[in-house]
N, C-alpha and C positions, 0 to 999 in steps of 0.2 A: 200404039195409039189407044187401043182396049185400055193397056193397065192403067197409062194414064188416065182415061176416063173414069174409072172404078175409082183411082185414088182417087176424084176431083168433087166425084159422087159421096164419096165415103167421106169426106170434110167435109160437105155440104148436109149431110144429115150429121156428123158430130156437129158444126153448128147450130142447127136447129134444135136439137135438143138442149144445148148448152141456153137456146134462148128459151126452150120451154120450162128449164129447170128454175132458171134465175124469176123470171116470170111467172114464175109456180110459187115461188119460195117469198117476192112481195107479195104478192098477195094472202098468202098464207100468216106473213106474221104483221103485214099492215093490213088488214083490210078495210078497217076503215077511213085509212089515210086513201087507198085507192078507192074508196068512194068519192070523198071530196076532190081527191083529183079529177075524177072520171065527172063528176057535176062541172068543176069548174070548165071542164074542155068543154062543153056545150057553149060557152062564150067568144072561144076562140073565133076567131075567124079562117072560116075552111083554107082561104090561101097562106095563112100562118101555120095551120096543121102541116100543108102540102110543101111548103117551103121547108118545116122541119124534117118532115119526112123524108125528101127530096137530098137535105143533107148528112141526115143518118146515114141513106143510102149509098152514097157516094161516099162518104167516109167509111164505110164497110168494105166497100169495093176496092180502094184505096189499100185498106188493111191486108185485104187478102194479097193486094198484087202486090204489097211488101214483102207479105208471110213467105209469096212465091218463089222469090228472088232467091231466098236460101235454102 
């Protein structure tokens, strides 16, 4: 049950850096495309954000429980 945890941990932080790199690296060579993105989200509508988010998330969750399988 441990190793399993540590592996599950250890994916969990290689994911997030996998999103801090990518996320590092728009911004790094768009940034001012992520300005005008980041203005236009001010228009969104918060249950537009939360609905996309909402599906991000589930489709990540999704992924992993694929990744899992194998």
């Amino acid at each position: 049950m441990g190793a399993q945890l540590g592996l599950w941990l250890s994916f969990a932080l290689i994911g997030f850096a996998l999103i801090l790199v990518v996320e590092g690296l728009i911004y790094a060579i768009f940034p001012e495309g992520m300005k005008k993105i980041l203005l236009r989200m001010v228009d969104v509508p918060a249950s537009a954000l939360r609905s996309g988010g909402l599906v991000a998330a589930i489709a990540g969750l999704a992924l992993l429980w694929v990744l899992g399988k194998f």
